[in-house]
C-alpha positions as CSV (number, residue, x, y, z in Angstrom):
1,X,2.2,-5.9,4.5
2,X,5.3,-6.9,3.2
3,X,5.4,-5.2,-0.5
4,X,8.4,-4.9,-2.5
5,X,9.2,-1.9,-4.3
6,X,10.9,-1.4,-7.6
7,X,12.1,1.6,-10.1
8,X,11.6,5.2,-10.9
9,X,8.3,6.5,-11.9
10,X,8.9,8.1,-15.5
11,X,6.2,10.2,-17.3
12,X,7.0,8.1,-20.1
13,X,5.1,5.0,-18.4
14,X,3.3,6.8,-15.8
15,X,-0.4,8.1,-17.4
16,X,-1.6,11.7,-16.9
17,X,-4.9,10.5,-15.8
18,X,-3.4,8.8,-12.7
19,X,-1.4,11.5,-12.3
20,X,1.6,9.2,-11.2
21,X,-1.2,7.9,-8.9
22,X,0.3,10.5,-6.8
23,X,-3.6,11.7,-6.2
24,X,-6.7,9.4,-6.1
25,X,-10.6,10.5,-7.5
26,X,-11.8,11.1,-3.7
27,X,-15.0,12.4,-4.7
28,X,-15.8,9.5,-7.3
29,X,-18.3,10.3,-10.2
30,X,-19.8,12.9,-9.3
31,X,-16.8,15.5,-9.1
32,X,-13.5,16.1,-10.7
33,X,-11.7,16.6,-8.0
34,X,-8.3,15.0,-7.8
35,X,-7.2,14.0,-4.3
36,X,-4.0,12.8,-2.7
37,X,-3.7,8.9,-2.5
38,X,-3.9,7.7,0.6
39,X,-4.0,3.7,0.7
40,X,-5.8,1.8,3.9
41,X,-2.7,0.3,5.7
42,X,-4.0,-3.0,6.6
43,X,-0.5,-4.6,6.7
44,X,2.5,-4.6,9.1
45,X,6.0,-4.5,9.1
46,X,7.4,-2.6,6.0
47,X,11.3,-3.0,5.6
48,X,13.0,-0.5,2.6
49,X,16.0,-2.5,1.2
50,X,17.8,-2.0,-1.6
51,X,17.3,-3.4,-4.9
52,X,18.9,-6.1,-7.4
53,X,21.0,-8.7,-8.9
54,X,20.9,-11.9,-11.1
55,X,20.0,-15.7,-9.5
56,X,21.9,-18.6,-11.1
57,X,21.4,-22.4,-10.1
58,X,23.3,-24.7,-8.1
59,X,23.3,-23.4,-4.8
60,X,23.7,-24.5,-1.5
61,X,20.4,-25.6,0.7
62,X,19.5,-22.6,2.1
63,X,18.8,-19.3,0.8
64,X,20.1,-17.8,4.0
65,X,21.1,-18.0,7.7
66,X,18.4,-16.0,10.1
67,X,19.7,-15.9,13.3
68,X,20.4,-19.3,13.2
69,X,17.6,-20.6,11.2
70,X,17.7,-21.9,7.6
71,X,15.4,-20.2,5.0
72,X,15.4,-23.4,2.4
73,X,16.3,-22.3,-0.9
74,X,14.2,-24.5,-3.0
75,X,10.9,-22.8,-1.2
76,X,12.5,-19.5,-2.4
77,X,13.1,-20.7,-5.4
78,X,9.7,-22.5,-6.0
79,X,7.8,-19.1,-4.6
80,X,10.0,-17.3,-7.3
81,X,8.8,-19.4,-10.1
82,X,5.4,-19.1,-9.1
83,X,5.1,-15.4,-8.9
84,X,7.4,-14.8,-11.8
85,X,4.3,-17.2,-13.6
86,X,1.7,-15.7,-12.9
87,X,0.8,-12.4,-14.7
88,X,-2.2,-11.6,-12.6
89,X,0.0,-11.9,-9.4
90,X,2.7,-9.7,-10.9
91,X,0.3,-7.1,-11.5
92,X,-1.0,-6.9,-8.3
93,X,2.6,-6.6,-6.7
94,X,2.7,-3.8,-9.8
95,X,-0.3,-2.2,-8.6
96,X,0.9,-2.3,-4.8
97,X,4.1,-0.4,-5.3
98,X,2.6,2.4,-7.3
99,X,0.5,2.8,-4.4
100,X,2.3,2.6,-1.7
101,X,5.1,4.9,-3.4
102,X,2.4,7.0,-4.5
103,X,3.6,6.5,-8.2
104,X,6.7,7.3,-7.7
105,X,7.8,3.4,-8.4
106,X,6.2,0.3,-10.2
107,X,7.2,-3.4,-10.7
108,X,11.0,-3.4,-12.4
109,X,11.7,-6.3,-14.7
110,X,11.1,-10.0,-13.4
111,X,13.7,-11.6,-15.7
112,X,17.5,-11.2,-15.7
113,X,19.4,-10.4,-18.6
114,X,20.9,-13.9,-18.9
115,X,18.1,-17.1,-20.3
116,X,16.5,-18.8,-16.6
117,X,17.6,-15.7,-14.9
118,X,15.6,-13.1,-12.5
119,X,16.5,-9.7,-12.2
120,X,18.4,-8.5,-9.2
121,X,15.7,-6.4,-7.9
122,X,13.2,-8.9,-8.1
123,X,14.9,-11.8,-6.0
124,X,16.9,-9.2,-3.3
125,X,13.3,-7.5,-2.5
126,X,11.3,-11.1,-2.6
127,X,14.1,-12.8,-0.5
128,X,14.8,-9.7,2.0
129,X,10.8,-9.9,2.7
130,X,10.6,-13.6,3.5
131,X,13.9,-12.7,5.8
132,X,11.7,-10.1,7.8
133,X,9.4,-12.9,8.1
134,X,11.2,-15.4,9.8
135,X,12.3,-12.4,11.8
136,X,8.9,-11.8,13.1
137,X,8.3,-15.3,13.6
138,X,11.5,-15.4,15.8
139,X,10.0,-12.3,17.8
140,X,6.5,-13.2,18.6
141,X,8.1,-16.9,20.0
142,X,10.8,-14.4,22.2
143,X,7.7,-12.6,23.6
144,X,6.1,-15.7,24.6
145,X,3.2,-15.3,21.9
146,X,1.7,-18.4,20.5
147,X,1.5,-18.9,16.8
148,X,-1.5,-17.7,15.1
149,X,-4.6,-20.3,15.2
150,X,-7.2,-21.4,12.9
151,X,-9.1,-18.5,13.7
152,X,-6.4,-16.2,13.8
153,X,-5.1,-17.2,10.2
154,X,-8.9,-16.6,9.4
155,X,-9.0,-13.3,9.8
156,X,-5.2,-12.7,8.7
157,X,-6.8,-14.2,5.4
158,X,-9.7,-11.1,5.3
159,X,-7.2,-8.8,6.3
160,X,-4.7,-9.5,3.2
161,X,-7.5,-10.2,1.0
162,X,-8.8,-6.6,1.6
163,X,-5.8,-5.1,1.4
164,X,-5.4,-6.4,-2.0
165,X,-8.6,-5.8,-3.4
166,X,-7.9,-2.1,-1.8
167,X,-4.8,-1.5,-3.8
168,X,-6.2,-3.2,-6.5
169,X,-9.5,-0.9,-6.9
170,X,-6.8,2.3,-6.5
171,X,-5.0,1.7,-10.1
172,X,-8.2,0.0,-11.7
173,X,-9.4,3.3,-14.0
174,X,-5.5,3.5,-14.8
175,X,-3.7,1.5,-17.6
176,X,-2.2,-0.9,-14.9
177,X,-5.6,-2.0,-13.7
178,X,-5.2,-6.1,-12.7
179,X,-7.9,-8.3,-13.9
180,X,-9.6,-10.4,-10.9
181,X,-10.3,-10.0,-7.8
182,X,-7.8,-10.6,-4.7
183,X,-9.3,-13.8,-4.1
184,X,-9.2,-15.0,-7.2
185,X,-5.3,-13.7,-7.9
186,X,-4.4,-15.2,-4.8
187,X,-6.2,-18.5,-5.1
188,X,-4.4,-19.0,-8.2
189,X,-1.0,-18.9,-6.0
190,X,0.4,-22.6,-5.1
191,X,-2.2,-23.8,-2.1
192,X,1.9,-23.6,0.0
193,X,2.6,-20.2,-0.8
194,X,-1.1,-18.6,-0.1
195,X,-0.4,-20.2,3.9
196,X,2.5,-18.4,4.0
197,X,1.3,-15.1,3.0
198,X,-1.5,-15.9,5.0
199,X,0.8,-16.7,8.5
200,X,2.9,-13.6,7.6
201,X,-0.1,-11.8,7.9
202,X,-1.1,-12.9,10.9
203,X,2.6,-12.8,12.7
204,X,3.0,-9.2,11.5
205,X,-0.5,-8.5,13.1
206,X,-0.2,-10.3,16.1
207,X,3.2,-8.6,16.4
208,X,2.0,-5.0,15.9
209,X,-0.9,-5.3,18.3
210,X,2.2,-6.2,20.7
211,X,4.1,-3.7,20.1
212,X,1.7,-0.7,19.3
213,X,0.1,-1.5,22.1
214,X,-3.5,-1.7,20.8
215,X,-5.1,-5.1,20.7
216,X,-7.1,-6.4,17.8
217,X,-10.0,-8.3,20.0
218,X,-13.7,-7.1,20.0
219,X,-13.2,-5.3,23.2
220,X,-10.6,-3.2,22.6
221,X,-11.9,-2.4,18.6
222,X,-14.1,-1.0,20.6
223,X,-12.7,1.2,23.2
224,X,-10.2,2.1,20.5
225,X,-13.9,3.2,18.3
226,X,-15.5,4.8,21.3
227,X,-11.7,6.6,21.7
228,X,-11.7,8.1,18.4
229,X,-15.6,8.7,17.3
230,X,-14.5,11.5,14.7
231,X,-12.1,8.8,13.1
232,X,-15.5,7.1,11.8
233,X,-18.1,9.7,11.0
234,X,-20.3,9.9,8.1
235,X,-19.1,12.8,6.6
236,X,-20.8,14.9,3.9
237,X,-18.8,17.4,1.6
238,X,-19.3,20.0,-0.7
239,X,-16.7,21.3,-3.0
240,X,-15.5,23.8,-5.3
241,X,-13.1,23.1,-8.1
242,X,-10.8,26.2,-9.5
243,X,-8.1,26.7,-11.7
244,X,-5.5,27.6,-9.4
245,X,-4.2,28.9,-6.0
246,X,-4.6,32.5,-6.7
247,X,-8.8,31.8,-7.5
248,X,-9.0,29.4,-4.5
249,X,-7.6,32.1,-2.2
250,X,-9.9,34.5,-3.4
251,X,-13.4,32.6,-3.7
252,X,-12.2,31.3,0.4
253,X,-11.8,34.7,1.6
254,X,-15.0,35.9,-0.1
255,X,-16.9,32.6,1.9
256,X,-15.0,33.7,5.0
257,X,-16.6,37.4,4.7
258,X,-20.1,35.4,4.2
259,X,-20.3,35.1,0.9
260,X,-22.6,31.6,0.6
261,X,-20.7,28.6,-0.4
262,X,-23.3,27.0,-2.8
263,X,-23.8,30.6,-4.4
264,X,-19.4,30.6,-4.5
265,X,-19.7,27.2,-6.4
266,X,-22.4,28.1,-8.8
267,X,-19.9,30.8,-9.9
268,X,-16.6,29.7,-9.8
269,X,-16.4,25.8,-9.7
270,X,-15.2,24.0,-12.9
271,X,-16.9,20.8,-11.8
272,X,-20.2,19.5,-12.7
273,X,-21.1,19.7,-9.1
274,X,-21.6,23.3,-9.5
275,X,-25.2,22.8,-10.7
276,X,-26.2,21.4,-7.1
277,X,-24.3,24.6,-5.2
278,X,-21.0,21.9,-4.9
279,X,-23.0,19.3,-3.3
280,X,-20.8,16.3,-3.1
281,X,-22.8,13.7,-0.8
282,X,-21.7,11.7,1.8
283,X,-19.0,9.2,3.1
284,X,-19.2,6.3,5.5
285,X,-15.8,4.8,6.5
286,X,-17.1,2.1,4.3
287,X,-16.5,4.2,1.3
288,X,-13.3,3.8,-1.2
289,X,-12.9,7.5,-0.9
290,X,-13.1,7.6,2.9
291,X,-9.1,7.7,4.4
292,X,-9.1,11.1,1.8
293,X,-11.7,12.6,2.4
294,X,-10.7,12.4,6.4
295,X,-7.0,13.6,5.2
296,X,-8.6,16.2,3.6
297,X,-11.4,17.5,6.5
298,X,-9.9,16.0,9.4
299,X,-12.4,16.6,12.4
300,X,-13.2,19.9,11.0
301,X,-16.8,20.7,12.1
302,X,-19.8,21.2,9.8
303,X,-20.5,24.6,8.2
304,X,-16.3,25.0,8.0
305,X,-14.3,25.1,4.9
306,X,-10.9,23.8,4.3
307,X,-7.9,26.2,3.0
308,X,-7.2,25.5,-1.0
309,X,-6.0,22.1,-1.3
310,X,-4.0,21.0,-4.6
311,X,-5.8,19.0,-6.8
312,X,-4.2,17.6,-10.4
313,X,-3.1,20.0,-13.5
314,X,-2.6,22.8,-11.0
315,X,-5.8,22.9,-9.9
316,X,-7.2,23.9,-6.3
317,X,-9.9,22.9,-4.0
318,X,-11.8,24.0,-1.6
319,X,-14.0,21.5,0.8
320,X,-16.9,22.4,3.2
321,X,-17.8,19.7,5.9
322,X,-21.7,20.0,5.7
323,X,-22.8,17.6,8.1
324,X,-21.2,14.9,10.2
325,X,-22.9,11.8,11.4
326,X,-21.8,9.4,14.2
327,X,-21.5,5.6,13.4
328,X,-22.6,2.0,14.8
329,X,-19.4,0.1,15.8
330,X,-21.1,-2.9,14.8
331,X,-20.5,-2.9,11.0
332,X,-17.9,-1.0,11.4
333,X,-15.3,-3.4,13.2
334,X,-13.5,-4.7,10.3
335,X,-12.4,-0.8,9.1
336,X,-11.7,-0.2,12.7
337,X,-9.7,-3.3,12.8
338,X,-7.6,-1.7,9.8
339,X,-7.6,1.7,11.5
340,X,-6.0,0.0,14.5
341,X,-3.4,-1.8,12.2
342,X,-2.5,1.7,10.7
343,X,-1.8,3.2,13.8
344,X,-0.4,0.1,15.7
345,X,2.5,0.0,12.5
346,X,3.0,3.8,13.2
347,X,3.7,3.1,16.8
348,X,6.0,-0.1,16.3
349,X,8.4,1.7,13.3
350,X,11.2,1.7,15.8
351,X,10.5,-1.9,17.1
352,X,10.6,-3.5,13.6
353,X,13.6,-1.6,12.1
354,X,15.2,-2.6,15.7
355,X,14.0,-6.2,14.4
356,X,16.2,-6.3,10.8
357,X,19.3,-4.3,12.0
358,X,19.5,-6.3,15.7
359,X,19.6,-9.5,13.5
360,X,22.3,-12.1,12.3
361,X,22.2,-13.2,8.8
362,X,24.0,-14.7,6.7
363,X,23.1,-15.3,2.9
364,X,24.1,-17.5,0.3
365,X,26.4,-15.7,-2.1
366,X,24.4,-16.5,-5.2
367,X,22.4,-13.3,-3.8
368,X,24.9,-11.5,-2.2
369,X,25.5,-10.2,1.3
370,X,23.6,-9.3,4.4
371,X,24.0,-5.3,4.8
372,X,23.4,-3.4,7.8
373,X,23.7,0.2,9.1
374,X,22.6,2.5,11.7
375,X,19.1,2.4,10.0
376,X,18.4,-0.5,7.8
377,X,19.7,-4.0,6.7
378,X,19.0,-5.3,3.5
379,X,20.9,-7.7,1.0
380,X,23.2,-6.3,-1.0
381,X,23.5,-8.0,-4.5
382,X,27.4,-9.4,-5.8
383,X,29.0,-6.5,-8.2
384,X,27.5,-3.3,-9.6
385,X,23.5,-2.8,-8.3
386,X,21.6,-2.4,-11.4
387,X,20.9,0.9,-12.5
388,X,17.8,2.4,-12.6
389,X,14.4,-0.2,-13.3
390,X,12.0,0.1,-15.6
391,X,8.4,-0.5,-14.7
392,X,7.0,-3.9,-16.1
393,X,4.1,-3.0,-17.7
394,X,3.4,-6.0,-19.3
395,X,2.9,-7.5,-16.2
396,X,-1.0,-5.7,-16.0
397,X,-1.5,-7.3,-19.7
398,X,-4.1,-10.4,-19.4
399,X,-2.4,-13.2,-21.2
400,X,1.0,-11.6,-20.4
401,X,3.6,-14.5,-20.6
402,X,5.0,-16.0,-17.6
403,X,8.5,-15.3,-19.0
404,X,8.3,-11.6,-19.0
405,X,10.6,-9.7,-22.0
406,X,13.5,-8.3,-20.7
407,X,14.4,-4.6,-20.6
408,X,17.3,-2.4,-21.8
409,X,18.5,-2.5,-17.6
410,X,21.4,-5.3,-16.4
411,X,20.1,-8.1,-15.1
């Protein structure tokens, strides 16, 4: 997906329960354990640009020049309005950068320092993503591709629509949790600008199952399943939960002398999980908590314990796989659709930067110019780029106005 990102995570906005959402809960209720964040790449081509500048009025027709074709300004300018008026939307895109940056950034300010303004970083990420767009519009036409049919924008649909509600659910027991669901944010969007989130879906799929090599039909979900069984197990945990390094190193060595793990847990775990020898339950790929706990356990086979994994506040954990299942493809194929995403983007990195920094463009000097170097092209705003952003936190507020209160940084 194509997800802007904005300023500097400060521990002044960030909450010490999310830990800068650099760790997610990856063993839900029943244990304390804080885990890395890991969110479900559904999405596609992911260009880094730089950030920010001012819009004014009275422009010329287009926005910008890619390679030759116009990007109308007054759709940029009407998809602007509309995301700039709608609070539930603007949390989302809030929610979506603390994720993907792991909480390191959240949504800068939406309005500019001058009245009917945006802020620079707002407009140069929004405009260099619909730039990448028509980019991999122009690619898929070059490789002979046809454009994504009924059904194929049917599924692109899904596909964002999960992703959404994913990053959504990842921030929803933080203070930036988004009311509504994806469908509902999203429906809320102008019926015009939905079809072309929805078709930039599908053009970055269709582009990255190209390129990565691994097609997105039934048959080869499958192969790529029947490729990679350990990628979909059931996979059930038990854990202990310690103060620090120096106890997790020396409650893993007494387990690797035989000491019993559930015995271990009973004695030295600070979790409530302690009472059932560390007993955690189990995970399907189906379950929110299922990319950590495979970052976490990998294909590591039952009865083996992990080394001490950091947890939040200084805290350490150690994991024991104790028992692995193998799953039906069947209700499966919509995660392995993701999983084959995920791996397709890892494989076409190369191929999309290759995409932006190959490219001629040209952009109206209202937003400044087209910049390019040995490893990335972005826009880069007239004058001094803003200094650092602020997250928008009043963009997760239900009710929040459309016109969202300026902050302290240049507009």
């Amino acid at each position: 997906m194509h997800r802007p990102s904005f300023g500097p995570c400060s521990t002044t906005w960030c909450p010490p329960e999310a830990a800068c959402l650099k760790r997610v809960a990856a063993l839900a209720s029943i244990m304390g354990i804080v885990r890395r964040l890991l969110l479900p790449v559904l999405a596609t081509v992911v260009v880094t640009v730089a950030l920010g500048f001012a819009v004014g009025v009275g422009s010329p027709s287009n926005a910008a020049m890619v390679n030759g074709h116009p990007l109308s300004q007054s759709q940029v300018e009407h998809d602007l309005a509309a995301v700039a008026a709608s609070p539930n939307y603007l949390c989302y895109l809030n929610a979506s950068t603390l994720v993907r940056t792991s909480g390191q950034a959240g949504l800068g300010p939406v309005n500019g320092v001058a009245p009917g303004s945006y802020s620079r970083g707002f407009v140069t990420n929004f405009l260099d993503t619909e730039i990448t767009n028509v980019l991999i519009g122009q690619r898929l036409r070059t490789l002979g591709l046809p454009a994504p049919g009924r059904a194929e924008l049917a599924v692109a649909r899904q596909d964002l629509l999960g992703s959404m509600d994913s990053t959504i659910s990842q921030v929803a027991s933080s203070q930036y949790a988004c009311t509504g669901t994806a469908s509902t944010i999203l429906e809320a969007m102008p019926r015009a600008f939905q079809d072309r989130q929805v078709l930039a879906q599908a053009q970055s799929e269709a582009l990255l199952a190209k390129v990565g090599g691994v097609g997105l039909d039934a048959t080869s979900l499958k192969n790529y399943f029947e490729s990679h069984p350990k990628s979909f197990d059931v996979i059930c945990l038990s854990g202990i939960l310690v103060a620090d390094q120096a106890t997790a190193a020396r409650v893993k060595t007494a387990i690797q002398q035989g000491a019993d793990f559930a015995t271990e847990a009973k004695a030295e775990s600070q979790d409530a999980s302690k009472e059932k020898g560390g007993d955690l339950g189990c995970f399907s790929p189906a379950s929110p908590q299922y990319q950590s706990v495979q970052h976490d356990v990998g294909v590591l086979a039952v009865g083996a314990t992990t080394d001490p994994l950091p947890s939040g506040s200084g805290a350490f954990v150690l994991l024991k796989v104790t028992d692995r299942r193998a799953s039906e493809f069947g209700p499966l194929e919509s995660i392995v659709r993701r999983t084959v995403l995920a791996d397709d983007a890892k494989r076409a990195q190369d191929a999309a930067k290759n995409l932006v920094v190959s490219a001629s463009v040209t952009v109206n000097p209202t937003y400044g110019t087209w910049h390019v170097s040995a490893t990335s092209a972005g826009i880069t705003p007239p004058g001094t780029p803003a200094a650092g952003q602020t997250p928008n936190a009043k963009a997760n507020q239900v009710g929040a106005p459309s016109v969202l209160p300026t902050s302290p940084t240049p507009g």
